[in-house]
C-alpha positions in Angstrom: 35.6 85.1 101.5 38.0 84.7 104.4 40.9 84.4 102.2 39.8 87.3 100.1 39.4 89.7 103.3 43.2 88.5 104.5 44.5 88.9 101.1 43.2 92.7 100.5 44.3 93.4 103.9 47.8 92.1 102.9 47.9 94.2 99.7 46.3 97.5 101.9 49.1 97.3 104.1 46.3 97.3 106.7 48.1 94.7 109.3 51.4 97.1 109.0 49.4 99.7 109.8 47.8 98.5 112.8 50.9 96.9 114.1 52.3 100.4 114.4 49.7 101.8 116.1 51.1 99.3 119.0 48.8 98.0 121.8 46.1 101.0 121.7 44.7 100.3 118.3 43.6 102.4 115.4 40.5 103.9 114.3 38.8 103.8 110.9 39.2 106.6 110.5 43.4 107.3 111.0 43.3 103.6 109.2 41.7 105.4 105.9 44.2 108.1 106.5 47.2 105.5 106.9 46.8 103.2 104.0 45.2 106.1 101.7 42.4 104.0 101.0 39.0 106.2 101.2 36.8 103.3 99.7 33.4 103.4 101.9 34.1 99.5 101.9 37.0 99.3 104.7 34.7 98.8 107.2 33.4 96.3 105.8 36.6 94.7 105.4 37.6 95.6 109.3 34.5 93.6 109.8 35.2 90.2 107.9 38.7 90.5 109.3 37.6 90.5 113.1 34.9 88.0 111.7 38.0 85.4 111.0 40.0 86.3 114.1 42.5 88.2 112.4 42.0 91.3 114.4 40.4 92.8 117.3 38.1 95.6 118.1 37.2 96.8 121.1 34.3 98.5 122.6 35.9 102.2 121.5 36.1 101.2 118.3 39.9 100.5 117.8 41.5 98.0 115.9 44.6 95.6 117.1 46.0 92.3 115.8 45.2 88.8 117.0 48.6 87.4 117.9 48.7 85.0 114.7 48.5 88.2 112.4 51.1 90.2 114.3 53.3 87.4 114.1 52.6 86.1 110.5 51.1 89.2 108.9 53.1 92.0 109.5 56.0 92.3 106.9 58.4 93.1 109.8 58.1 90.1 111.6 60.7 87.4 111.0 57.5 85.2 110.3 56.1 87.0 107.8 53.8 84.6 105.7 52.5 87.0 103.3 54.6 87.0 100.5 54.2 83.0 99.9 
């Protein structure tokens, strides 16, 4: 299942997304807005993905990424992993 959270996350654009919210994080909710992806299973994904270490919420409820998925998730970086 972990594969299949990173994966969708890939294809969402959801690690982009976060990366450009910087250090503060993103909500849910401006996440929904960001990737235009209203499915009432994203938090649910958020979830599995903080499950595997793959990003971080804090007590307010915002998202930001572990250090391995802002340097190998993020289609910016010049490690980007994703595409193999």
């Amino acid at each position: 299942m972990a594969s299949q959270a990173l994966f969708t996350g890939l294809e969402l654009g959801l690690f982009d997304r976060i990366a450009e919210a910087g250090a503060a994080g993103i909500d849910v909710t401006a996440l929904r807005a960001a990737c235009g992806c209203d499915a009432p299973r994203l938090q649910t994904l958020l979830t599995s993905l903080v499950a595997v270490k793959c990003l971080r919420r804090s007590a307010d409820g915002l998202y930001t990424l572990s250090p391995n998925t802002a340097r190998f998730m993020v289609s910016t970086s010049r490690h980007f992993y994703g595409d193999y």
